[in-house]
PASE-641199 format. One record per residue (C-alpha): x, y, z. Coordinates in nm, 4 decimals. Last residue first. Layout:
<recs>
        X        Y        Z
        X        Y        Z
...
</recs>
This chain:
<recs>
        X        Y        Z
   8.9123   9.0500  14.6433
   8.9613   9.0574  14.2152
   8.7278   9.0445  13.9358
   8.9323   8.9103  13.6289
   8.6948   8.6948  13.4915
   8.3118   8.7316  13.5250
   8.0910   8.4215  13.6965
   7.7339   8.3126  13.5998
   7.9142   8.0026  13.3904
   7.6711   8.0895  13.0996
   7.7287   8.4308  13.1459
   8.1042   8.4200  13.1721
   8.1314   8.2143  12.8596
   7.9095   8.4675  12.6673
   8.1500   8.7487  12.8063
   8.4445   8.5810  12.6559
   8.3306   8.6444  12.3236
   8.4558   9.0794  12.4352
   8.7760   8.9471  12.2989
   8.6312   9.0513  11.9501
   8.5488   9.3934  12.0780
   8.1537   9.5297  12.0649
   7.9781   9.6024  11.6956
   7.8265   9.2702  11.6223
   7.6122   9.2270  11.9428
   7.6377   9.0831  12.2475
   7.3965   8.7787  12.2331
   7.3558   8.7381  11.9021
   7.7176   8.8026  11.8012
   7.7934   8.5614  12.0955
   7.5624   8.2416  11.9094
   7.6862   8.3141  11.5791
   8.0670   8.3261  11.7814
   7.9835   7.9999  11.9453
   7.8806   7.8373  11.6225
   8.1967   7.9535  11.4514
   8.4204   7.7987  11.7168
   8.1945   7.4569  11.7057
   8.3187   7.4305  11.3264
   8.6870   7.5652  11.3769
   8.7248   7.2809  11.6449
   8.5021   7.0307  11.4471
   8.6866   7.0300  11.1291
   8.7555   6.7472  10.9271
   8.9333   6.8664  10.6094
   8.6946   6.8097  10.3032
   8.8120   7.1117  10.1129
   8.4801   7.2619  10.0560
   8.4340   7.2090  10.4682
   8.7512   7.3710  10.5223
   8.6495   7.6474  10.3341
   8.3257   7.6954  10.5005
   8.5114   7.6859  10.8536
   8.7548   7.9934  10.7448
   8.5107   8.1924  10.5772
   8.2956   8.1891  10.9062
   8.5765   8.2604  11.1055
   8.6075   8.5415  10.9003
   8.2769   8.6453  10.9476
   8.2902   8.5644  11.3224
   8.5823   8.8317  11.3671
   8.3933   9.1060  11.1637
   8.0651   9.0571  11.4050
   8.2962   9.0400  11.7026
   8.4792   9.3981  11.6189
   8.8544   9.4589  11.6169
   8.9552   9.8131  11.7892
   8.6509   9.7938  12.0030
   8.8508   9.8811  12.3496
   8.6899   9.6166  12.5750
   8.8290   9.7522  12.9431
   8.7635   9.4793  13.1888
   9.1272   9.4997  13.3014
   9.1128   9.1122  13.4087
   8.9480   9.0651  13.0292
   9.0625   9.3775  12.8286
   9.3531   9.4350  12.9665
   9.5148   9.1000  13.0841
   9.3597   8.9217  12.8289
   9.4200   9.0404  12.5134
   9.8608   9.1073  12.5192
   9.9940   8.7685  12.6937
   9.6793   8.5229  12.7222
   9.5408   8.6266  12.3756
   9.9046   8.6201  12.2347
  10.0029   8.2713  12.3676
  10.0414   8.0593  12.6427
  10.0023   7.7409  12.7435
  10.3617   7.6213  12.7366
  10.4519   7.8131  13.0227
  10.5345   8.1424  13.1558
  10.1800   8.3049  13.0039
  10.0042   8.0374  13.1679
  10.1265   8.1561  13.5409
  10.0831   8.4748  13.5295
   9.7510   8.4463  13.3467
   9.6355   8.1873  13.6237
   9.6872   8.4546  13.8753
   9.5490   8.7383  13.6944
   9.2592   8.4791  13.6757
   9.2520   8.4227  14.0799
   9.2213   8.0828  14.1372
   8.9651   7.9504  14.3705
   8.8496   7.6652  14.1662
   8.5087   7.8534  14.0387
   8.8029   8.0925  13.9174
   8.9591   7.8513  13.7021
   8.7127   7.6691  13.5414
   8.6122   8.0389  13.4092
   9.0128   8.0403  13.3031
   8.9591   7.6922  13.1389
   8.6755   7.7964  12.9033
   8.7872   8.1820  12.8427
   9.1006   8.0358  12.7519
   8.8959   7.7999  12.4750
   8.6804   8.0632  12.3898
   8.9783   8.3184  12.3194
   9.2313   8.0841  12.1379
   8.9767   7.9356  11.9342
   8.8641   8.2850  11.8109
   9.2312   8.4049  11.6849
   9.2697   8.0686  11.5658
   8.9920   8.0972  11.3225
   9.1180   8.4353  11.2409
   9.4101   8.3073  11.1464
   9.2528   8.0394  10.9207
   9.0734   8.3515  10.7872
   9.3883   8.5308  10.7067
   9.5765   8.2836  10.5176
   9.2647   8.1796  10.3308
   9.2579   8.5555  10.2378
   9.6302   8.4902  10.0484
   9.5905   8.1893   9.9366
   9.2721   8.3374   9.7504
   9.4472   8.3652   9.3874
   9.7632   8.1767   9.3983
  10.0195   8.0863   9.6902
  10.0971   8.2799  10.0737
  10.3209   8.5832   9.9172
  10.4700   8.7059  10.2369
  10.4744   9.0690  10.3132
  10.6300   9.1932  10.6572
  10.6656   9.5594  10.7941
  10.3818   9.6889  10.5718
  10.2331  10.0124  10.5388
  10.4828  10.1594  10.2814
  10.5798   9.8127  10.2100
  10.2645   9.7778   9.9776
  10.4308  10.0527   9.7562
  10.8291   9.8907   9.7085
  10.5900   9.5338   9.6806
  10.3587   9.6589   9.3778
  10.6088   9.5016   9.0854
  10.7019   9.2061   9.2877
  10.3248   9.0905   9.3456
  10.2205   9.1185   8.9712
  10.5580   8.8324   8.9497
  10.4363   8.6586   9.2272
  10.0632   8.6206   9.0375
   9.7994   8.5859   9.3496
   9.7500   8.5630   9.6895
   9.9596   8.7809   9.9558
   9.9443   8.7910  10.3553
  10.0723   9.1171  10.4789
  10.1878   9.1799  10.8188
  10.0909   9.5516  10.9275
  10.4206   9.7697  11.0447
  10.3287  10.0977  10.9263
  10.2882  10.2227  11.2896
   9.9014  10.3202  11.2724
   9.7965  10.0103  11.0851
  10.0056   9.8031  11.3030
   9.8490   9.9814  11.6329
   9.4895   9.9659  11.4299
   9.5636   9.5465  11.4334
   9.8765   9.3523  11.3246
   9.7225   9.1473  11.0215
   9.6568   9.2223  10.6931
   9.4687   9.0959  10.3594
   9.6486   9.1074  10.0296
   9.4379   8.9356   9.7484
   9.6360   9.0600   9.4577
   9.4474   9.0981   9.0972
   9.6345   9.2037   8.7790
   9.5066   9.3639   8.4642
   9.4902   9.2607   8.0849
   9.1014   9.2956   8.0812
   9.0148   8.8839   8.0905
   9.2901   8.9101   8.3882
   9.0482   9.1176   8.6221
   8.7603   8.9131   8.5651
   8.9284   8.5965   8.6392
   9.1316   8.8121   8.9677
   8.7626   8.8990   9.1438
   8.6592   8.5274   9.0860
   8.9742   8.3919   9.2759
   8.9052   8.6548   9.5218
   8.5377   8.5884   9.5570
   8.5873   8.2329   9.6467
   8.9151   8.2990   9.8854
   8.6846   8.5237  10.0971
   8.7275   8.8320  10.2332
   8.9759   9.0523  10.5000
   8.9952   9.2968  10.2318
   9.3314   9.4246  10.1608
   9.2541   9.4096   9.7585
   9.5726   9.5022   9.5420
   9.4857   9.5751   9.2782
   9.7490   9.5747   8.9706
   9.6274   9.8011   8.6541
   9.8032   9.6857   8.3765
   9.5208   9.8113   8.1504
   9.3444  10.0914   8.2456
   9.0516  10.1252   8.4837
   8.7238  10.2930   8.3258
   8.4676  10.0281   8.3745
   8.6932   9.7905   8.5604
   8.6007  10.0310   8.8573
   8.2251  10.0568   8.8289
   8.2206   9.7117   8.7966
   8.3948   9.6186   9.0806
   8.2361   9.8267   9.3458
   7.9658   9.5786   9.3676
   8.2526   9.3090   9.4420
   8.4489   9.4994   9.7254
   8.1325   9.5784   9.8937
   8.0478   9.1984   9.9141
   8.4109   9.0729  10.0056
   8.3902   9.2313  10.3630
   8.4674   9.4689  10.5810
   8.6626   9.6995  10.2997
   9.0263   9.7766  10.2230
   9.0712   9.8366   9.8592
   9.3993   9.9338   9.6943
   9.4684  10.0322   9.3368
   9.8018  10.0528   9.1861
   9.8550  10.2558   8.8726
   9.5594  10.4553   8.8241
   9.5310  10.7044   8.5134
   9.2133  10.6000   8.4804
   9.1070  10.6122   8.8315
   8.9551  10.9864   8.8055
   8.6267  10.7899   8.6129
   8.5387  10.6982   8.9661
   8.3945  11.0426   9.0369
   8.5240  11.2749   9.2517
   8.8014  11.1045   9.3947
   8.9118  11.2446   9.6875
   9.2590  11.3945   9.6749
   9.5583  11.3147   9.9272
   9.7356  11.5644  10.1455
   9.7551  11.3578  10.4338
   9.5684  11.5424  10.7245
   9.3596  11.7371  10.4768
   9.2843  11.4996  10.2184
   9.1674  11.2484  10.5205
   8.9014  11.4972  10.6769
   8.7952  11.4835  10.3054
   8.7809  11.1240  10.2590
   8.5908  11.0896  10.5938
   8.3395  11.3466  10.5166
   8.2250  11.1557  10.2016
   8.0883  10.8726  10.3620
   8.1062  10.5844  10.1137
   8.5208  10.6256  10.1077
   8.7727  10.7108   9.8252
   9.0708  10.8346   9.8636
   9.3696  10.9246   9.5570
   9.7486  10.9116   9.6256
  10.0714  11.0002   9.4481
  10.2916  10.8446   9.6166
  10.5433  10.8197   9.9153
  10.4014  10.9918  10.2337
  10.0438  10.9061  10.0500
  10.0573  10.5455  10.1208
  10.1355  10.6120  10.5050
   9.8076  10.8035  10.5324
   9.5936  10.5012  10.3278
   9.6931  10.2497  10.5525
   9.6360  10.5125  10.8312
   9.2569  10.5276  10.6826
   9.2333  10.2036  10.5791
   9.2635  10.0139  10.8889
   8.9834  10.1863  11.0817
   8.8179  10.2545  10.8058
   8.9006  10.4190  10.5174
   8.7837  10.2421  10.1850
   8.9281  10.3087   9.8440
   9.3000  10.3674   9.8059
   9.4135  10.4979   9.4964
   9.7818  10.5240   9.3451
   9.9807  10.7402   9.0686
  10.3319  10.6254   9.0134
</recs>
């Protein structure tokens, strides 16, 4: 079985690593260099032009977002053979995904949406979580090759279940962090230490993995490690309140969430850590977390 993975970022490119332990495995990436420094630490081949995925059996892509995924379409359905099954670990949109799979079945191939979870230490480890939309049957054939990355894959419902999955996630992924942020700030101007309040939350009910594995590093720590960037966090937060709103689902949690983000990615930037949306909390409070004596 002959395989491609196009787009090595800081998922792909392990993603891409443990794929080529198994199979045969082609790279693609916009910056050339990348796919090369990849074809010598893991063997695989860059593709030269995209004509060399004709003899493709299982495509992945792994790209920020939806947009880069659909101009590269074209160019791949081009030459792509029939029976082809992509499997798209995008973190996009459930819109584009359903759209993405149309054009794939009018050619007699098969579309997955498969984003992931579990970070660059999941990535790295081969134990990402991935959430599947599309045929079950398409999914079945491609499972023995997704697992290669994967420690858990659950198939989440049709075309774009799978990316919902992921941006409702990522929805709660941003709620958790504001709304800690929130009550550890009230915290502080209280007298309590947050290392303290951490100790305590993360024995109770209140806790959960932003207070138990985010926090304590990267807020009390202060160290903001950019392995998960704002401006990629707010986009699928983003995702996740429009497609509430096109399902009529009252939403004024996820809603207010993305309208923080909008307002910390202009603040701070796209490219610093996700957790680093505490930091617009702090400055509107005029107090940091985590400082200590």
């Amino acid at each position: 079985m002959k395989t491609a993975f196009l787009g090595l970022g800081i998922m792909g490119y392990p993603m891409a690593g443990h794929l080529s332990k198994q199979f045969e495995t082609l790279v693609w990436n916009r910056t050339t260099t990348k796919a090369e420094s990849h074809n010598i630490e893991y063997s695989t081949k860059t593709i030269s032009n995209f004509n060399d995925l004709s003899s493709v059996d299982v495509l992945f892509t792994c790209f920020p977002t939806s947009k880069e995924v659909i101009e590269l379409a074209p160019k791949i359905l081009e030459v792509a053979k029939a029976g082809l099954v992509w499997v798209d670990c995008t973190s996009g949109d459930p819109a584009s995904a359903r759209a993405l799979n149309r054009m794939l079945e009018e050619r007699g191939m098969f579309y997955l949406d498969a984003p992931v979870s579990g970070g660059v230490a999941g990535a790295i480890n081969g134990k990402l979580t991935v959430m599947v939309g599309g045929d079950e049957s398409s999914l079945e054939r491609v499972k023995n090759v997704i697992e290669s990355f994967a420690a858990k894959i659950v198939h989440c419902g049709p075309s774009g279940a799978g990316m919902a999955v992921k941006a409702a996630n990522q929805a709660l992924l941003g709620v958790n962090i504001l709304a800690l942020s929130e009550v550890l700030l009230g915290l502080e101007k209280a007298g309590v230490r947050t290392s303290t309040a951490l100790d305590v939350i993360n024995a109770s009910s209140g806790r959960s993995n932003v207070s138990m594995n985010l926090f304590p590093e990267r807020v009390v720590g202060r160290g903001f490690p950019a392995t998960f960037a704002l401006g990629l966090m707010a986009k699928d937060v983003r995702i996740a309140s429009q497609a509430l709103r096109e399902a009529r689902v009252p939403s004024p949690i996820t809603s207010l969430t993305e309208n923080l983000l909008e307002i910390a990615l202009r603040e701070l930037g796209p490219d610093v850590d996700h957790v680093a949306a505490s930091q617009l909390l702090e400055r509107w409070a005029g107090t940091e977390l985590g400082i200590e004596g």
